[in-house]
C-alpha positions as CSV (number, residue, x, y, z in Angstrom):
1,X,0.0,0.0,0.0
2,X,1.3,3.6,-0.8
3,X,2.5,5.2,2.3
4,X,1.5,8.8,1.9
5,X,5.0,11.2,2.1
6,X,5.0,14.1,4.5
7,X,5.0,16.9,2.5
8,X,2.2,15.3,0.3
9,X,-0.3,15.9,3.3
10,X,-2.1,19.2,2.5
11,X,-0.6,20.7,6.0
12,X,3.0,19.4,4.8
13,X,3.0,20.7,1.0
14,X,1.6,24.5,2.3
15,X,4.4,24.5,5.0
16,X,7.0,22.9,2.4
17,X,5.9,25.5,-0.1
18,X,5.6,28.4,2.0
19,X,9.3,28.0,3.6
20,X,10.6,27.6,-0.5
21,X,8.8,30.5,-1.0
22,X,10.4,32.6,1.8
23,X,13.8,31.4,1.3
24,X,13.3,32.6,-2.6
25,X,11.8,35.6,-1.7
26,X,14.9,36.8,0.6
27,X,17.9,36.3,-1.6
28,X,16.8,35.4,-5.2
29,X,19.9,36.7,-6.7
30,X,22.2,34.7,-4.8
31,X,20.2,31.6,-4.3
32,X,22.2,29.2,-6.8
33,X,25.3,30.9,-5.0
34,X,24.0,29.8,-1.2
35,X,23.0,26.5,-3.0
36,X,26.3,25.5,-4.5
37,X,28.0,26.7,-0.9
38,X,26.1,24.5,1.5
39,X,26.7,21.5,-1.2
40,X,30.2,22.1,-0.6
41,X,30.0,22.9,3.4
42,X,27.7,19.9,3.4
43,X,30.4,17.7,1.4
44,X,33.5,19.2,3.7
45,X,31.4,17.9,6.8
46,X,31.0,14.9,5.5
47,X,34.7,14.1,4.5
48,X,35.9,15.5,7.8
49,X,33.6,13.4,9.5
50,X,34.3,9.9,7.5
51,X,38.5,11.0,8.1
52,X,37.6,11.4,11.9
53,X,35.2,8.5,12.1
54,X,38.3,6.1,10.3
55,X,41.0,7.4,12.1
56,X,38.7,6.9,15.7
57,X,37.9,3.3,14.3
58,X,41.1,2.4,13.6
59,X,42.6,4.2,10.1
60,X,39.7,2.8,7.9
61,X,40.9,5.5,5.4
62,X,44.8,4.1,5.3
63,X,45.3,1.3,3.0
């Protein structure tokens, strides 16, 4: 059976759309800008985390 997603509730999709629509509505010159950074802070996290995580569990990362 289809298990309904939580922004495809009514309440969801209006609070989805209406945060979308303020985050567009503050910056929309820069928004591909602020996209493209957070991809890369996001992607920096994650390798700093997955060096500190192998080096805490052992040196995962050294072959």
């Amino acid at each position: 059976m289809h298990r309904a997603n939580v922004f495809e509730t009514p309440r969801g999709r209006s609070a989805w759309s209406r945060a979308i629509n303020i985050i567009n509505s503050t910056q929309p010159a820069r928004r591909q800008q602020d996209a493209y950074l957070a991809i890369l802070l996001a992607a920096m996290v994650f390798v700093y985390l997955g060096v500190w995580l192998g080096d805490w569990l052992g040196g995962f990362w050294s072959f």
